[in-house]
N, C-alpha and C positions, 0 to 999 in steps of 0.2 A: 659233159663227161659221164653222168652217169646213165644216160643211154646206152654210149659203147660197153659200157659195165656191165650191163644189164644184159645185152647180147651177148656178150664174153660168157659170162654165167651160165645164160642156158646155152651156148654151142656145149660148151664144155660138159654139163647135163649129158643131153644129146650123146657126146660122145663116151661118156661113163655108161649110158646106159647099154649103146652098142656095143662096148667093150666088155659087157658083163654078160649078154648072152648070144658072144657068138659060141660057135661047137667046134669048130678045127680054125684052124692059127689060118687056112687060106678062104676063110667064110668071106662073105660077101660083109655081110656085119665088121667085120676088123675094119677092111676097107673107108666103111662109112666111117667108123670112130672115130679114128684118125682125120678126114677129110672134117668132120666137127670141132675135131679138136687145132686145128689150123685154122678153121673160122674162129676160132675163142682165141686164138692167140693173137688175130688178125685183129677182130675189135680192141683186146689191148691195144696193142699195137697204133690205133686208129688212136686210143681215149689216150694215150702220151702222148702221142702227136699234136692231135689237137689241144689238150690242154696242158702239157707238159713242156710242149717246143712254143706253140702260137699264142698260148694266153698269156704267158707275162709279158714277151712280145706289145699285146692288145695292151694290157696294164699300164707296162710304160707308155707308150704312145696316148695311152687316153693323160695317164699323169701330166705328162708334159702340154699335151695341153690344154690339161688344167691350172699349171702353172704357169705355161704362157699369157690364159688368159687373165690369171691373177697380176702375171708383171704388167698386163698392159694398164688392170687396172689401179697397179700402185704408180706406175710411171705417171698416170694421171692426175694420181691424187698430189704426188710428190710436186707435179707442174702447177697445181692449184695452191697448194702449200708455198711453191717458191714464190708465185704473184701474189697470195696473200701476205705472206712474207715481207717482199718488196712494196708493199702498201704501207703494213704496219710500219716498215723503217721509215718511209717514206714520210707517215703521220709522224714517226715519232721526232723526225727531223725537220717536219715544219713546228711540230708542237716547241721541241728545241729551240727552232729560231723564234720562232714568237716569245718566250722566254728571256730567252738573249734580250729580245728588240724589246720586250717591256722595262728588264732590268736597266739597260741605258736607259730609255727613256724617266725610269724614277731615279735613276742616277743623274742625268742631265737637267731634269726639274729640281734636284735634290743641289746641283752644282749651281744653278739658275743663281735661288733663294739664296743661295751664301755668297756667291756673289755680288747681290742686290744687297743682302747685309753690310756685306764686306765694302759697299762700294758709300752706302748710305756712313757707317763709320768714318772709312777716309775724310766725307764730306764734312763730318764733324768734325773728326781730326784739325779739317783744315780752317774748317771758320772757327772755332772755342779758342786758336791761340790769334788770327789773324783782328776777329773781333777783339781780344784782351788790348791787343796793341792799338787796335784806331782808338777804343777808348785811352787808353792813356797817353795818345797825340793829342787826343780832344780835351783833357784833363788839365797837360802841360800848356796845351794854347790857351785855355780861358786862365790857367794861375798866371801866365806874360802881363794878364790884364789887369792883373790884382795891385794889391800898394807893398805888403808885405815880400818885402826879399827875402829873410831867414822863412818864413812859412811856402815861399816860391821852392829853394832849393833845398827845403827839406823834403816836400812830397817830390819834386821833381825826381831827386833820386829813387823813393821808393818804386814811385812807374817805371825809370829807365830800367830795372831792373824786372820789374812784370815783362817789360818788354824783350828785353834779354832771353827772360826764360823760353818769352811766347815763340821767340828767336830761334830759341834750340829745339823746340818741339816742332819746328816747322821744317828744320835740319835734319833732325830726326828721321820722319816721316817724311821724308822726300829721300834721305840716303837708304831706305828701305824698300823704296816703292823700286828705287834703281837695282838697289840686289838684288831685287826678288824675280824683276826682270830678268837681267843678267841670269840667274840661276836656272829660268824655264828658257831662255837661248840659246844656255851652255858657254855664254861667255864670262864669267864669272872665274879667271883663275887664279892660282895660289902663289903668294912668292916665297917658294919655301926656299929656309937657311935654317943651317945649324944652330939652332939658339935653346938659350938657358931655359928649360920650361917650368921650372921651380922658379924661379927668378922674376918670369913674364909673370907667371900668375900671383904670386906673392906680389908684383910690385902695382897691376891692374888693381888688388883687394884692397890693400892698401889705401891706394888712388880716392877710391869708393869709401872708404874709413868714414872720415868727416861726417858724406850727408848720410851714413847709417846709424850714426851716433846720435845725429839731429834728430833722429825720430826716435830716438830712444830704445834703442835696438841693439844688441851686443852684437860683435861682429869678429869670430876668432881662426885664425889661419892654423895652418898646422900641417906638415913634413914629413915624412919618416929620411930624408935624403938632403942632403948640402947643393945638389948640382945633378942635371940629366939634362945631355944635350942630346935633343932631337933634330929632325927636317919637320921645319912646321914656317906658318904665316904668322907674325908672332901679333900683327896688323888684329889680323881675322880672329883671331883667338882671343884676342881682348877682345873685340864686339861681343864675342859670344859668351864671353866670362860677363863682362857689364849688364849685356840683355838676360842673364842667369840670377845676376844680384839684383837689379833693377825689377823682375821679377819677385824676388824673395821678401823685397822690403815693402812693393805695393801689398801683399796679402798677412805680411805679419803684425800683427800687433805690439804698439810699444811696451815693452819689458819682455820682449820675446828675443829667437836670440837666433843669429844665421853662421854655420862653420861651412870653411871651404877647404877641403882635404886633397894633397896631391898623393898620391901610392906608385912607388915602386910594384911594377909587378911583372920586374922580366923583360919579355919582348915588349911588353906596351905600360903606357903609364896611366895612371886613372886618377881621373880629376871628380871630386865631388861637392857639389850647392848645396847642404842643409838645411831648413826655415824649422819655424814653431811655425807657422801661417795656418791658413786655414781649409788648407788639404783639397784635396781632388780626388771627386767620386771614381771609383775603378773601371766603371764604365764610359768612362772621358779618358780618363789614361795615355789613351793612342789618338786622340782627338786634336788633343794639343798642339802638335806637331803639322797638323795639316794646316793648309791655308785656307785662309777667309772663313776657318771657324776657330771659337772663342768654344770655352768651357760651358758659360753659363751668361746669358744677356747678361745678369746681373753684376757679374764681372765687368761690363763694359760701362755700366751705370754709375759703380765706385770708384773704378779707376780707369784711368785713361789707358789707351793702346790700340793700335790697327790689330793687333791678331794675326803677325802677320810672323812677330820676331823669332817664336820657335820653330817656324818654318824656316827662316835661313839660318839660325842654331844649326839644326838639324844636318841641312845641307851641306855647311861648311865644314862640321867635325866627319859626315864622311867624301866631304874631299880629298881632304885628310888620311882615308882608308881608315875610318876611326867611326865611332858607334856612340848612341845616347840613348841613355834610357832613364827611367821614371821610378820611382816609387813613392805612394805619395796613400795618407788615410786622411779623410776628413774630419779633422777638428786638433788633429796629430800635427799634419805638415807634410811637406814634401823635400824628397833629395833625387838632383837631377845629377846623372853618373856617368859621367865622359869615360872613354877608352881610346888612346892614339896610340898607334904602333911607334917603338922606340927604334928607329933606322936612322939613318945619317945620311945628308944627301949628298952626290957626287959633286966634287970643285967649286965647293963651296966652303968657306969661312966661318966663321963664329961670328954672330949677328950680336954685335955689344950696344945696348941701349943709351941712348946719349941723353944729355940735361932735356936741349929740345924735343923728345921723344918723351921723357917725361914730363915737360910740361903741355904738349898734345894730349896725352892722357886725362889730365885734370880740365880738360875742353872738353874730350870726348864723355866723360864721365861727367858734366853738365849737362851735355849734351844728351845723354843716355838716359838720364834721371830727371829731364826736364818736364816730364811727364806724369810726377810724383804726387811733387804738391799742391795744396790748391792755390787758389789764386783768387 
């Protein structure tokens, strides 16, 4: 551009100077100024053209493509991005599974172990009551040999009754190993009727009275309601009442003291087990409830039990559509706190307990508790 400028300039010179000493308006000199001053207007003319019309023209075209060549090389980089991309997912989704598959696998070694516990318990479970009883076959068959009769049929009765117990605990623990079954089948179901649930469990505690007493243990009920008829198992809800109390009295100590509370509370009623016992660290809390673990070995060293019972507890009350929970400090006690919905079931009757029913009870409640004392 600044060529043509340059000529522009001096034509135009040129023609100022020719126009300054021509002598008559038809000199020769006018002539030429003018033909200079057409050249000067010409190389304008040329320096827009060329850089006025064709350079941004040039500008664009170079821009573009230098933007093309920039898209090609982001398109690039973007393509490198999406494969490294799809790596990374790719690691981070086997790293994932490897994750997954270690956490089963210390789950499944972690399920092993409590199984192997769980199974090694039972084992004892079942020889500690089946051993009590061959000894006391073998006990009453050498006193047959003896001379004394009143010394025959006075121990004779204290074994038949060892044997009794060893009896129930063998009842026990074989009607548990069946629910628990039952429970992981899904065949496990409820006969529910409309029944007194102030009533059932009042008369279940009751039931239990006796051998709470034996251990020296206070044992107090208490209402806020005369009557609350729900849809409930009233069967199933004793187990779970008895395995609640039976619980309470193995960890309490004698002069301590166990309350069992029914609450009005609207749609649902709530049942609660209070102990003085001797509490459950808060990190077990949710422990309880699972199968094949126990709180603390040492639980299974003072008292007898598969570890098996708050897991069908658990199950049965949300059969039920009903909930249980814990609270519980170490050296304090613990209170286990039912909640069952207060509904009524369809064409169904009111389920009135009979003599028979309650003397099942006072079976079941040997039976439940057979696992207490020693022997």
């Amino acid at each position: 551009m600044n060529i043509f400028l340059l000529l522009s300039l001096t034509a135009a010179l040129f023609s100022e100077m020719f126009f300054i000493y021509y002598i008559r308006i038809n000199d020769p000199s006018v002539f030429i100024g003018h033909v200079f001053k057409l050249i000067s207007f010409y190389f304008i003319y040329k320096a827009l053209s060329e850089f006025g019309l064709k350079q941004p023209y040039l500008v664009q075209r170079e821009l573009n493509r230098l933007l093309n060549e920039k898209n090609r090389k982001l398109e690039k980089a973007i393509e490198r991005l999406k494969v490294e991309s799809k790596k990374r997912e790719e690691i981070e989704e086997l790293q994932k599974e490897m994750e997954i598959k270690q956490a089963l696998l210390e789950k499944s070694k972690e399920m092993e172990e409590l199984k192997n516990h769980f199974f090694c318990t039972v084992s004892h479970e079942l020889k500690t009551p089946v051993n009590a009883i061959l000894g006391s076959i073998q006990l009453i068959s050498n006193m047959n040999k003896g001379s004394s009769i009143y010394w025959r049929y006075d121990q004779s009765e204290k074994y038949m009754k060892v044997m009794q117990q060893n009896c129930n605990r063998l009842i026990k623990l074989v009607n548990n190993l069946v629910d628990i079954t039952k429970i992981d089948s899904g065949y496990l179901q409820l006969n529910l009727k409309n029944s007194d649930i102030v009533a059932i469990i009042e008369d279940i505690t009751l039931s239990a009275a006796r051998h709470i007493e034996s251990k020296s243990i206070s044992l107090t009920f208490d209402t806020d309601m005369e009557e609350k008829i729900i849809a409930c198992d009233a069967y199933r809800l004793e187990r779970v009442m008895l395995n609640l109390l039976s619980n309470a009295i193995k960890f309490t100590a004698p002069g301590g003291g166990i309350w069992v509370n029914v609450r009005d509370k609207g749609e649902k009623i709530e049942i609660s087990v209070k102990d003085t016992g001797i509490g459950i660290p808060e990190n077990m809390l949710e422990a309880v409830f699972h199968r094949f673990r126990q709180v603390d070995s040492s639980f299974t060293r003072k008292s007898e039990g598969s570890g098996i019972g708050l897991c069908i507890v658990k199950s049965i009350v949300e059969l039920h559509g009903g909930k249980i929970s814990l609270n519980s400090e170490v050296g304090k006690g613990s209170e286990f706190i039912i909640e069952l919905p207060a509904y009524l079931a369809e064409d169904e009757g009111e389920c009135k307990e009979t003599a028979a029913a309650r003397q099942s009870n006072m079976e079941r409640v040997s039976i439940e508790f057979s696992d207490i004392y020693d022997i």
